[in-house]
N, C-alpha and C positions, 0 to 999 in steps of 0.2 A: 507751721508758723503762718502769719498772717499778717498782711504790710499794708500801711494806711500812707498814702500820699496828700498831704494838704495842698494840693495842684495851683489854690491862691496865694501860696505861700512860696511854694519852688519859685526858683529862677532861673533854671536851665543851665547851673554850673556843670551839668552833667559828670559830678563825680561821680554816682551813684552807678552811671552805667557804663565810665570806666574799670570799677572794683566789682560789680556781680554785673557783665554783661546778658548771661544768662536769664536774669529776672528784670532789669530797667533797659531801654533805649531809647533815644532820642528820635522825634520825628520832627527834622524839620531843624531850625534854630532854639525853640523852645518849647515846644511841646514835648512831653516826659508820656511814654508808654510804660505799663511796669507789668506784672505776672501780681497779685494782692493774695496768692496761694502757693506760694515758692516753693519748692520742693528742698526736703529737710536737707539734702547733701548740699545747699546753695547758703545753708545758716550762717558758714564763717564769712562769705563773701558778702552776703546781706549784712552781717553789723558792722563789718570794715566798712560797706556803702552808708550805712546808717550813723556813725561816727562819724566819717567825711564828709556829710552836708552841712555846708555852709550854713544854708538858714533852719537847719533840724527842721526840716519839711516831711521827713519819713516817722514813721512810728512802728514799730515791732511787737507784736503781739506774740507772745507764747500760747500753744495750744495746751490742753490737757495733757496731749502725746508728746510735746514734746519735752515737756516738764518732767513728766516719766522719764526720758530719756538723759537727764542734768544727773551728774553722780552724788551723790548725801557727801555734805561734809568730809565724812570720817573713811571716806573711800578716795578721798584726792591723798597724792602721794606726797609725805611729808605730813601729815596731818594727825593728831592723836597725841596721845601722851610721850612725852621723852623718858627714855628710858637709863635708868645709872647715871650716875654723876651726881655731887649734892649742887644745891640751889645758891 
């Protein structure tokens, strides 16, 4: 994954590097450090980060790889035809 900071855009609410402190922190009062090559075990906490900005300053790129890794439709549990019962 791969993470795009619009840095004229942030305003240093620093939610982002209270929910994946691993990949964002704070230098300073507003200046925003981040990782823009996160490592895949950081994905749940990078879109909680990415959801929680205020002014949607972050953007999230999915890779090839990581795409590969999303499960098809008809593998999420619950999903697929209903079985018995009429309509």
């Amino acid at each position: 994954m791969r993470l795009v900071v619009d840095l004229n855009r942030c305003q240093g609410y620093a939610q982002c590097a209270f929910l994946a402190p691993d990949v964002f922190a704070m230098h300073g009062d507003e200046s925003l450090l981040y990782n823009p090559e996160a490592a895949a075990e950081q994905r749940e906490n990078v879109e909680r980060a990415v959801a929680a900005c205020p002014v949607g300053a972050i953007l999230l790129e999915l890779t090839d790889e990581d795409m590969a890794n999303v499960p098809a439709p008809d593998a999420v549990a619950g999903a697929g035809p209903r079985s018995g019962g009429a309509r």
